[in-house]
N, C-alpha and C positions, 0 to 999 in steps of 0.2 A: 724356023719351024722345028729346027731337032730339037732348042732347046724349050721349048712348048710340051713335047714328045716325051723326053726325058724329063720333063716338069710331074710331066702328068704318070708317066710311070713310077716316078719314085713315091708320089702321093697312094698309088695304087696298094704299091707295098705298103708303106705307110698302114695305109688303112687295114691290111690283110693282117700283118703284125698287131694290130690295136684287136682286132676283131680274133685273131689268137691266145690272146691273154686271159680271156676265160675259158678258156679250153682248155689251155695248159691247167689253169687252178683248180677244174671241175677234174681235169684227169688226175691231179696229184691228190685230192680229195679223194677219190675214190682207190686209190693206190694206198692212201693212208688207213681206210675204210678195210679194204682187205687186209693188209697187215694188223689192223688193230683187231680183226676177228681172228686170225689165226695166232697173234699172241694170246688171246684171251681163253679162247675156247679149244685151242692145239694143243698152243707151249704151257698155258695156265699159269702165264705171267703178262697181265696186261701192262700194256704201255699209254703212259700220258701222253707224250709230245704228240701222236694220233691226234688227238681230237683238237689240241692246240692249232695244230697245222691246218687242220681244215676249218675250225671258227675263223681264223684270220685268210684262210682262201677264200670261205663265202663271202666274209666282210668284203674282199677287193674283188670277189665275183658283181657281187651286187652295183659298190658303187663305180667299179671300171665300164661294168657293162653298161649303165645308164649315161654314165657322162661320154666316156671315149666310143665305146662301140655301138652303142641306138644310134639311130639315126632319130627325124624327125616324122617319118611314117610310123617308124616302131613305138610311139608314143601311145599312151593310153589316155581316150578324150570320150567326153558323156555324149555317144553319137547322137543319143536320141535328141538334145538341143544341137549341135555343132552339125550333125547331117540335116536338121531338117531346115536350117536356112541358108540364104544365099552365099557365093563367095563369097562380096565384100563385106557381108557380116562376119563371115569365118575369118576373114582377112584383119578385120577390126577386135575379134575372139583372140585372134593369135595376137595380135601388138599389144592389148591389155594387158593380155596374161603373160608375155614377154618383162614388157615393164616390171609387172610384179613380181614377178620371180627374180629377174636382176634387181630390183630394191633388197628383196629380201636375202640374196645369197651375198649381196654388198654391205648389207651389212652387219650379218652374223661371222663374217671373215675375221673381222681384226679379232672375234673371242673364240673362234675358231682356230685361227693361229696360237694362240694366246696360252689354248688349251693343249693342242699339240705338242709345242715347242717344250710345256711344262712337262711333259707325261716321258719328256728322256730322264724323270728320276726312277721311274719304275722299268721292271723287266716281265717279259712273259714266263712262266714258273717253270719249262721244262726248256726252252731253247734258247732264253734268256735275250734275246731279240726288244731290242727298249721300244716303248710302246709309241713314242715317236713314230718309231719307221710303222710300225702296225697301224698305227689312225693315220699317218700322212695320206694315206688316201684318201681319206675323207676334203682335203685341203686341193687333192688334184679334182677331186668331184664338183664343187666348189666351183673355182677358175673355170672348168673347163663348163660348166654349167652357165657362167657367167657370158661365158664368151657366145656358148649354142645361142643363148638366147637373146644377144644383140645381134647375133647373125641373124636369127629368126624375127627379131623387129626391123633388121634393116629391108630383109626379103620383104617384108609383109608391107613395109611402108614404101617401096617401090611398085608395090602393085604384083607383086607376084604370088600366083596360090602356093598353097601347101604341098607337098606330096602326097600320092593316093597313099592310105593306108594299105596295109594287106586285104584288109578285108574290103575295101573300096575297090581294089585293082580284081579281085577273085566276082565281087558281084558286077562291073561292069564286062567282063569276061565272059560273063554265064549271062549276058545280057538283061543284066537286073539292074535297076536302078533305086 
């Protein structure tokens, strides 16, 4: 049983740390944000590397957030068909669309890689960081995208629902259906 306990706590972390990562980028964006107003309109020497830093925090804001830190509630789905029919149609909504997004993220990888691996000729213009490391997220979005969503065919082809959305969990609360 401990190590069930300690299983599930170290996933806990896990999770907290993944769900940290754009937080940390939104704060250093905005750290960057303020120092680049006060070089500009204080010292009256603006600085590049600013805005560099924060294009590539949004970039791994964006695709961190959606692959490592969404969940499957936090998705965005056309409620107006996807609520108004049954589960096992919602059940059958999510394995399609499961499938298809693993065809698709399967097989845009090997020119996805392809493109990556190529881009360590170039460097970013002010912190000189190869563009490599800047798009490799894009290849953890990817995978990890890959992976959500055989998890999500495999839930859905066992027979299990979906997670209430937020807004699903807020109108069953206020006892709205």
């Amino acid at each position: 049983m401990q190590k069930l306990t300690t299983s599930s706590r170290l996933l806990k972390h896990a999770r907290q740390l993944a769900d940290a990562v754009p937080a940390i980028l939104l704060a250093a964006m905005f750290v960057c944000f303020i120092i680049q107003v006060f070089m500009r309109y204080v010292m009256d020497s603006p600085v590049g590397w600013t805005v560099e830093v924060c294009v590539i925090a949004w970039l791994w804001i964006l695709l961190w957030g959606q692959s490592v830190s969404a969940t499957e509630a936090d998705e965005i789905r056309f409620d107006i068909v996807y609520g108004s029919v049954g589960p096992e149609v919602r059940r059958w909504f999510r394995m399609i669309f499961s499938v298809f997004l693993v065809g698709i993220y399967m097989w845009s990888l090997p020119a996805l890689w392809d493109f990556v691996t190529f881009m360590k000729i170039q460097e970013t213009s002010y912190l000189d960081i190869p563009f490599n490391w800047v798009y490799s997220i894009a290849l953890i979005f990817s995978v990890a995208s890959i992976l959500r969503y055989l998890w999500i065919l495999w839930t859905a082809a066992k027979g299990q629902d979906a997670p209430a959305t937020t807004a699903e969990a807020a109108s069953r609360k206020d006892g709205v259906e």
